[in-house]
N, C-alpha and C positions, 0 to 999 in steps of 0.2 A: 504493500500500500504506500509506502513512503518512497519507494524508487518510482511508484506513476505522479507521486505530489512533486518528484523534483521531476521529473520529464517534462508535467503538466506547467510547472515555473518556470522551466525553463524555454518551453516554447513561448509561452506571455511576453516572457522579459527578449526572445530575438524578436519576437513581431513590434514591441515597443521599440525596441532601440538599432532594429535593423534600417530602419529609414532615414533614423538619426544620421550611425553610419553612412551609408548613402548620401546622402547631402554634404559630409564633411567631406569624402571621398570626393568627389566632383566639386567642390572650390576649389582645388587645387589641380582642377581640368584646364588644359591650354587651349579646350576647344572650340571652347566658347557657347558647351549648350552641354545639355546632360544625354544628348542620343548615345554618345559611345567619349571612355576616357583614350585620348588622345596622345597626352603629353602630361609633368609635373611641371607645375610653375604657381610660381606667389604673386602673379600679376593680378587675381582678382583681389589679393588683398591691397596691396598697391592701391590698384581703381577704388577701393572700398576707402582706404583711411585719405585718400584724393577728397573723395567729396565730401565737400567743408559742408553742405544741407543733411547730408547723413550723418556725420561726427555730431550735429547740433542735436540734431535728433536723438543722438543714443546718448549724449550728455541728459538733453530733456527727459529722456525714460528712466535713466538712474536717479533722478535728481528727484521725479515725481516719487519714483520707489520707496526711495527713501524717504522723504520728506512725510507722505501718506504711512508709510508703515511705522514710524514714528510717532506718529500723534495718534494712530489706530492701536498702538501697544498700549501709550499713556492709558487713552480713554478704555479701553476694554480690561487693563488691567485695573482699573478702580472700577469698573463696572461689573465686575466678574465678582470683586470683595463687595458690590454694593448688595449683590443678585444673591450672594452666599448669605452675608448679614439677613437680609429680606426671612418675611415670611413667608411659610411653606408656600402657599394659595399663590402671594403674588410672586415668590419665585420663581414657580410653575409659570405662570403667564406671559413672564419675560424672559423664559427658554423658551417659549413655544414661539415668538414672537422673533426670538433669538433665532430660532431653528427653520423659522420661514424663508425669511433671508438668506439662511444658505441651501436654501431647495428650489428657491426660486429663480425659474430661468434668468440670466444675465441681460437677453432681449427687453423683455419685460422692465428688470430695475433699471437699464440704460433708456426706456421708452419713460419710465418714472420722472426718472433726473431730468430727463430733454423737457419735458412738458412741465415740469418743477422751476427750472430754472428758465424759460420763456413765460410763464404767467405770472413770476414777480420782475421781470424784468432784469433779468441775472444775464451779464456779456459772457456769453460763452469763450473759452480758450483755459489756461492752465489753470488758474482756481479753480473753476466749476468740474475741471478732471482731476485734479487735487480733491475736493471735498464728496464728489463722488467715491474714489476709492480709497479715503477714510472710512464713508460709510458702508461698503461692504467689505471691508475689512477688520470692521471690528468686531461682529460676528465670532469670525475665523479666531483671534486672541482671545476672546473671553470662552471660546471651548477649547484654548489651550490652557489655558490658566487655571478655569475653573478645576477641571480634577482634582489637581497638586494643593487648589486652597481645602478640598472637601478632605485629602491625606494629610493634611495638617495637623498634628495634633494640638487640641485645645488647650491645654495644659503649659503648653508655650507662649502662649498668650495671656492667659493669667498670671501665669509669673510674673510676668514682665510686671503687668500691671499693678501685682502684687509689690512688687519691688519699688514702685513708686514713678513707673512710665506714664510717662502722655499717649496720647491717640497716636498723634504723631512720631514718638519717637518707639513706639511699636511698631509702628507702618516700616521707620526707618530700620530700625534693629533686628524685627524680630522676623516679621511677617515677609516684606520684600526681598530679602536675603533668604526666603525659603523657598517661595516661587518666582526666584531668578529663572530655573531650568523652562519652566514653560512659560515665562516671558519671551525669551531668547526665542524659544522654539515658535511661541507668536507672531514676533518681529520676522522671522525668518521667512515662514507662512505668509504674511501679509507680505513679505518685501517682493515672494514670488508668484502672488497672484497679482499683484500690481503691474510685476515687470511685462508676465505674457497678458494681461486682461486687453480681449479687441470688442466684444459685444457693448459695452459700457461704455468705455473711452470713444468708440464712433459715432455714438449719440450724445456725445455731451463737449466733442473736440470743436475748437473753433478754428475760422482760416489761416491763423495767425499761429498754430500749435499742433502738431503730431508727435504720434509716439512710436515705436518702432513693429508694433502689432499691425496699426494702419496704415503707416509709412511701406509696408513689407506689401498689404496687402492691394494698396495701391498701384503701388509698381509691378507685383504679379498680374494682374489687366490688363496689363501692356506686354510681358513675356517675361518669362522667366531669366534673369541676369546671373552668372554667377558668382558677383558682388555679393545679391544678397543669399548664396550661398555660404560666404566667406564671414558676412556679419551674422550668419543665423549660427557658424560655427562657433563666434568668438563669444556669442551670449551662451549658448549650450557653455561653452565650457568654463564662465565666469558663474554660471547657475551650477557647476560640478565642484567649483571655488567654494562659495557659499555653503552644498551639504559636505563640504569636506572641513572647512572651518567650524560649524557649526558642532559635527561629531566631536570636534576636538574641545571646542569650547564644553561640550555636556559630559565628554570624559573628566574634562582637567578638573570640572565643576562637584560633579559624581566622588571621584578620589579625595579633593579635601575633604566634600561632609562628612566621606567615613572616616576617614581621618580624624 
């Protein structure tokens, strides 16, 4: 049974990352199209880091990433302790409410926001694609965090208290120095649905502001280039950066507490 769950995993994992391959394979095509590899050469990358409107744009995609998965850590990380403190009845209500958000089609919240932010008169461009993916982002951290605050034990918190703590300097000492690991792991989560998000950001982007979802998928309507080839390879593997950072930071993190 366990030799057909790794065959069974093992075919998953080449159907997901065999295209991957593929793709990375052919930016480094001289041939200038993906029919047949040709020759090795870096001149698609070349043409890639060339166009000054592409570099802006994949500045703009990190820049939103981060900036959105940031303030979607903040806020869902006290929202995750508000939902915990809460009572049972309306804690329930604001997981459920929680829980909609992330089942609800992408179409949909991007159809929300576009018609949210034209009937109060909201100028579309990077804020209104900034405050959109805060708000489906936050979701995603308050079901990382929330676990790790319900594995807490209480006990740690009364002490504190006991010992003569503030509100605050429990938040500081006691509590957020315990759910660091599924902060991080929040932040991380948000930083990478932000990065690849195209249903949302194309309803709410304005003429002045792209991201590299749209940007990609723009330029695919006109043919396939193998530039963006080269830039689909260098974000795959800046997103291979990030869970390899990420493991490190939750090991090094893991070994002091038992420490």
């Amino acid at each position: 049974m366990k030799k057909i769950a790794r065959i069974y995993l093992g075919l998953v994992f080449l159907i997901l990352y065999l295209p991957i391959f593929y793709l990375i394979v052919y930016s480094f095509n001289s041939g200038g199209d993906m029919n047949a590899f040709t020759g090795f050469t870096f001149a698609n990358y070349i043409t890639m880091f060339s166009d000054s409107r592409l570099m802006l744009i994949l500045v703009q995609t990190f820049l939103l990433a981060f900036l959105s998965s940031l303030c979607a850590t903040i806020i869902g990380t006290f929202g995750a302790i508000f939902i915990h403190d809460s009572r049972r009845r309306l804690q329930n209500r604001i997981l459920s409410l929680n829980n909609v958000l992330m089942v609800a089609p992408d179409v949909m919240i991007g159809a929300s926001f576009l018609i949210f932010f034209t009937i109060i008169g909201f100028q579309l461009g990077f804020v209104s694609v900034l405050l959109s993916h805060i708000a489906f982002s936050i979701p995603i951290v308050v079901l990382m965090v929330l676990p790790r605050l319900k594995e807490m034990n209480v006990d740690m918190v009364n002490a504190a208290y006991d010992l003569g703590a503030t509100r605050f300097q429990m938040l500081r000492e006691v509590m957020l120095p315990y759910l660091t690991p599924g902060i991080i792991a929040g932040y991380f989560m948000a930083f990478t649905y932000s990065l690849d998000d195209f249903a949302v950001t194309f309803f709410v982007t304005g003429n002045g502001f792209s991201t590299l979802s749209v940007e990609i998928y723009s330029r695919a309507r006109r043919g396939i280039s193998l530039d963006i080839n080269a830039l689909s390879t260098v974000v795959f593997l800046f997103s291979v950066l990030l869970v390899v950072g990420y493991y490190f930071i939750s090991t090094d993190r893991k070994e002091g507490q038992d420490a």
